[in-house]
N, C-alpha and C positions, 0 to 999 in steps of 0.2 A: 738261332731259334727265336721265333715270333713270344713277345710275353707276353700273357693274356692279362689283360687287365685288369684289375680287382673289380669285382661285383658289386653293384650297388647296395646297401641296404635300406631296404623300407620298411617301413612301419605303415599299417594300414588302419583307420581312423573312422568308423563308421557314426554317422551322429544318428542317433535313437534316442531325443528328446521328443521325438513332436508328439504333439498334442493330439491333433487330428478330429477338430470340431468339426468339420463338415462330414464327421463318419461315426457320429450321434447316433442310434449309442452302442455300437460297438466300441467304442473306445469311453463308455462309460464307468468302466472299470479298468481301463488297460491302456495303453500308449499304444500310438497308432501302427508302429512296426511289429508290434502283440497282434493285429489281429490276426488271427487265421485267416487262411486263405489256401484255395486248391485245394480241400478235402484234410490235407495231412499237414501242412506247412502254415509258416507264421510269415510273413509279410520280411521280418527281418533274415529268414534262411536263401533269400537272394540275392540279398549283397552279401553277404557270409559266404557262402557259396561262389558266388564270383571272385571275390580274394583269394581266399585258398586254393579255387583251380585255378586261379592266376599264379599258383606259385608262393605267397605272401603268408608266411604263418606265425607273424607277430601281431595281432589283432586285436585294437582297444575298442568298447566299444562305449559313447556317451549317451549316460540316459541322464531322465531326471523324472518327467510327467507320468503316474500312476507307474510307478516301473518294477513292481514286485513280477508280476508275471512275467515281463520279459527277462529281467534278472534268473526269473528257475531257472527261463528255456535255455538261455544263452550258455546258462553253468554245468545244466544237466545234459544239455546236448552237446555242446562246440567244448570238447576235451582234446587237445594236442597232447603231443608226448614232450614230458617236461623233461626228457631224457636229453634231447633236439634245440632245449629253449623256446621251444614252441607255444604259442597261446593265444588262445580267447576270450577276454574277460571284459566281463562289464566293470562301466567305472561310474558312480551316480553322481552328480554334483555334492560341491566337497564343501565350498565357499572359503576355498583356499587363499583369495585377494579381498576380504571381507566379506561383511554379513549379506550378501544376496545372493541369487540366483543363476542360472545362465541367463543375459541379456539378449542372445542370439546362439545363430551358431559358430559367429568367429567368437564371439564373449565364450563360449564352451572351451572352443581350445586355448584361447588365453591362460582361463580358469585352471588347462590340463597341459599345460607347458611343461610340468614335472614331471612326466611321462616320458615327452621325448629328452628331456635331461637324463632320463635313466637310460633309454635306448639307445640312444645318439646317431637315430639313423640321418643318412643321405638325403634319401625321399620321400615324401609325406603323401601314402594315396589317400585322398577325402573323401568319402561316398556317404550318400543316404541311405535310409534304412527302409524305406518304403515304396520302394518302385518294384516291378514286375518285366523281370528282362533278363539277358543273360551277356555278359561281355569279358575278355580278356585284358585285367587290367596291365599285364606284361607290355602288351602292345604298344599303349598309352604312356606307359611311361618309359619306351624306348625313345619315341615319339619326342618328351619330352626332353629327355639327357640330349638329342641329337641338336634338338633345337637351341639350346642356353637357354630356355625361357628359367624367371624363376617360379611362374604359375601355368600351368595348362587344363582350358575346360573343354570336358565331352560334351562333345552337342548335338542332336538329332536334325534330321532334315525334317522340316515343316512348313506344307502349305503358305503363302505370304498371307493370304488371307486369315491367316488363324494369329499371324504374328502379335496381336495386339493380349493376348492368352500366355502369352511365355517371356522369359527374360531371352531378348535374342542379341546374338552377337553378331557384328556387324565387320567382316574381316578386310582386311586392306588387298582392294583388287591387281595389285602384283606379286603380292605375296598372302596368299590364300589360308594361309597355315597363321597368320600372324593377327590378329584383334586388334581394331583400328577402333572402337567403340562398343561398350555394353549400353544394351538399351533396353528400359525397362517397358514391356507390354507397349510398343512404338504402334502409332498408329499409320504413318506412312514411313515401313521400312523399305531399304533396297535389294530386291533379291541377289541370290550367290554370281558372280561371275559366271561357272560354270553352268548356272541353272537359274534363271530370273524369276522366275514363279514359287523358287524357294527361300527359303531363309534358315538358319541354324539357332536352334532352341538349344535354349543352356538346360544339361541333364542334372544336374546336381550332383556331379563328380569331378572330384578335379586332382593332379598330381601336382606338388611343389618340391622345389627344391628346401630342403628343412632349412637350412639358416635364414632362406626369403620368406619362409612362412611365419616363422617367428617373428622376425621385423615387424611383418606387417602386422601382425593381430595385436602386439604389445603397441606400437604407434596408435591401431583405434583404440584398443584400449583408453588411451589417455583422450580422442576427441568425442567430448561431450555430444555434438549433433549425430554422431555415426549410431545409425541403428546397431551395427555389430553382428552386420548378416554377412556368410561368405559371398556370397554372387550381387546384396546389392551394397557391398560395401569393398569389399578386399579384392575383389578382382577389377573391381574401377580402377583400386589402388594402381593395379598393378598395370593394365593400362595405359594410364596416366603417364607412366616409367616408361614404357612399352618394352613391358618385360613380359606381356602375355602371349601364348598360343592358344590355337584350338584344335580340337582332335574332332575329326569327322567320323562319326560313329559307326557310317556307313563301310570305313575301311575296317574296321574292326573282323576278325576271320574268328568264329569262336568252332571249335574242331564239334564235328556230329550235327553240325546245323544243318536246316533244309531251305531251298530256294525259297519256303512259304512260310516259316517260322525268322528267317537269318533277319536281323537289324528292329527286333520286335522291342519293344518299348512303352510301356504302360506306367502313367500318374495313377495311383490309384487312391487319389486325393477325394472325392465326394463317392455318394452312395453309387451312383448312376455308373460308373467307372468304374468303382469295386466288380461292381452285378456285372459291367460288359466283360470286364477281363476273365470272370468265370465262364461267360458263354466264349468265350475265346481258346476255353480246355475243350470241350464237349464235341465239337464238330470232329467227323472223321479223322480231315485231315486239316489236325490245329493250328490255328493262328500261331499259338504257342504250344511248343513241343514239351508236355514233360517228361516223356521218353527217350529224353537224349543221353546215351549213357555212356557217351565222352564228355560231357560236361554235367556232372549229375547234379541236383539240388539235395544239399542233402538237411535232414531234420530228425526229429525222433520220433515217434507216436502211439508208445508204451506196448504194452504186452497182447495185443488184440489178436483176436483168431480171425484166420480168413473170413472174407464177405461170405454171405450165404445167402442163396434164393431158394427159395422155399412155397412150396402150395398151402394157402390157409387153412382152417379148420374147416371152411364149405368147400373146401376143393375148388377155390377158382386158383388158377395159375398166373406166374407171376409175367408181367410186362415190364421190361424197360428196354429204353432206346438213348442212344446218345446220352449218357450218363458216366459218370465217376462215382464209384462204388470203393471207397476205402475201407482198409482193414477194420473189423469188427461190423460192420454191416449186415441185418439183417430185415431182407425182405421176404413178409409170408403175406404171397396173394395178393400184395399189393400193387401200384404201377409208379413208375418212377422214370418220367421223359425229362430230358435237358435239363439235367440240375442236377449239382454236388454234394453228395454226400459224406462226410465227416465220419471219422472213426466211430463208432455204438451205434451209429444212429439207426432206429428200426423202426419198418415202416409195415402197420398191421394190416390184416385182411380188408379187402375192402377197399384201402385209401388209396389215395392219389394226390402226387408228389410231380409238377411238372412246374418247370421253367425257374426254380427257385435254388438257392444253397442253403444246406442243413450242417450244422456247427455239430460238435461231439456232440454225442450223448440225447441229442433231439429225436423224442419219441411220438409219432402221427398215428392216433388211433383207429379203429375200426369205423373203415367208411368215411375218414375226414376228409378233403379236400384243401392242398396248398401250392399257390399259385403265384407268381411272379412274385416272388419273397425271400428272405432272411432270416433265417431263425437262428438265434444265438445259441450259445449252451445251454442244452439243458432244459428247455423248452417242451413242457406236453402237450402235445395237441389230444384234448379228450376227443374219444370216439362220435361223428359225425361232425363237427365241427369245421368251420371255413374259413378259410384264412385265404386273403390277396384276392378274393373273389368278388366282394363288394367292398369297395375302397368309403364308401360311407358308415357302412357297418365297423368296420375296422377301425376307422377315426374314434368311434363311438365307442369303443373298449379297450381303448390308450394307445393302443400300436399308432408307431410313425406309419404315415405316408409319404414318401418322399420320392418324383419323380415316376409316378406309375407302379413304384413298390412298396411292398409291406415288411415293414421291419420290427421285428421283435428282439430288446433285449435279454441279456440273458436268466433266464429262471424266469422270466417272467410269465406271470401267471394270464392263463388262456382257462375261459370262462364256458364252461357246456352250452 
């Protein structure tokens, strides 16, 4: 009789420090894996969701920057059953190796070594907290045990021409699975083997073997010049050794995907990119699927009652088209084209609501008009008022401009 062989165990490592200045100011109260995003979800319930329907339900997650709100979410919603040994839990910088902060993101795990001293898993899967995508981390790290690597980075396929925009990896043309060089933003790279007009962008996920990942973040630990970043620090490391693989993202099989959403992938790193990835839900038939219910996202989004469309008080009738209508939604007589709406948010008689995303609780009054914009929490748009319509008027009454949009923080007060 064949013995199966013992199971790996992992531990899965989500870093939820960043900052996220270029996404001013929605992250003016909150870390950037806080923000909401897609009507119902917060930016960090897709790598969440990606671990655990990968199977992985030991789940640490590092914050540090503004991180009260992502702490509710993570605690209030991500509940395993401690029956199982199961969990979620945010872990905030501790200043366990002295009086500072995290220095990066391999400085984070250094800092959280005593994590996996308690856990004493195998395999370490590392993921961000801020990207828009859906993958099988199972996969990735069979990928890896098969390989001996002690590090392996997911990487996406992209244009050469954009090469100078990403950390890309540069793999060794007989052995295509194997990292022959990391190269940061290259201005003349060399496309793939099998494809010369591409190149592989590092996703900011990676699997390690745990006693190789220790090594290495306690080694930079001690070198002064290392910034203490994973990708531009510790996978050079590893490199160097030629202890690295890469996992091609594209072989990634995640169950319920469509020809037109499968190998989707979104930074959603500046304003411009947040906004495209929302118009990327809207269309019929989406870029990205959130209707895939073998692979669900899951989040929480309190006690709200069904959307509701509703005729105003003059009896005009309500218009929307290509639109995300979340629970607690109420539209009376208003119109609401390509744009996201958030749980409460109600849109009165009269107004009109196109091309933009509305955060909870954002209320557009009678006969307003809002247009290729942003509006945070909680936000009133008084009755006839314009927003995203004239980009000089908008300057002119504190709202950012940014990239052709208009963006309001949150509460922030809108002027009759």
């Amino acid at each position: 009789m064949a013995i199966t062989p013992p199971r790996k165990k992992v531990l899965a490592v989500v870093l939820a420090g960043g900052e996220g200045k270029r996404l001013m100011p929605l992250t003016a109260d909150r870390a950037k894996p806080a923000v909401p995003f897609g009507g119902i979800y917060r930016l960090i319930d897709f790598a969440l969701s990606n671990v655990v329907n990968s199977g992985y339900l030991k789940v640490v997650v590092l914050t540090q920057y503004k991180s009260h709100s992502l702490d509710r979410h993570v605690t209030t919603t991500w509940r395993m059953s401690n029956l199982l040994g199961n969990y979620v839990t945010p872990v905030p910088a501790q200043q366990r190796v002295g009086k500072r902060w995290y220095l990066g993101s391999a400085d984070a795990i250094f800092q959280s070594l005593n994590l996996l001293t308690d856990e004493r898993p195998d395999i370490v899967v590392v993921v961000g907290a801020d990207h828009v995508y859906r993958m099988d981390f199972s996969q990735m790290v069979a990928d890896h045990v098969e390989s001996g690597a002690g590090c392996t980075v997911a990487a996406i396929r992209q244009p050469i021409s954009l090469a100078d925009q990403f950390g890309v990896i540069d793999v060794d043309p007989g052995n295509p699975q194997k990292i022959r060089a990391f190269l940061e933003k290259p201005t003349d790279p060399v496309g793939l083997p099998d494809s010369p007009d591409e190149v592989l962008a590092s996703m900011g996920n990676y699997v390690f073997t745990a006693d190789a990942l220790v090594d290495a973040v306690t080694r930079d630990a001690d070198f002064e010049q290392s910034k203490h970043d994973m990708g531009g620090d510790i996978v050079p490391w590893f490199v160097d050794k030629a202890e690295s693989a890469v996992y091609d993202y594209k072989d990634n099989e995640v169950p319920g995907s469509t020809d037109r959403d499968r190998g989707y992938w979104r930074d959603v790193g500046t304003m411009r990119s947040y906004y495209d990835a929302h118009k990327d839900l809207v269309s019929p038939l989406p870029v990205f699927n959130l209707y895939n219910n073998a692979w669900p996202i899951y989040t929480s989004y309190g006690p709200h009652p069904p959307a509701k469309l509703v005729e105003g008080a003059s009896g005009a009738g309500v218009s929307t088209h290509n639109s995300i209508l979340s629970p607690g939604v109420v539209v009376t007589g208003g119109t609401v084209n390509q744009s996201v709406l958030s749980p409460a948010v109600w849109v009165k008689d009269g107004a009109e609501v196109s091309d933009s995303v509305l955060m909870d609780g954002v209320q557009i009054g009678e006969g307003a008009v809002v247009r290729n914009a942003i509006l945070d929490k909680g936000v009133i748009v008084p009755p006839g008022a314009r927003i995203g319509v004239d980009h000089e008027e908008d300057r002119a009454r504190g709202f950012v401009v940014d990239e052709g949009l208009t963006v309001l923080a949150k509460q922030q007060k809108v002027e009759s």
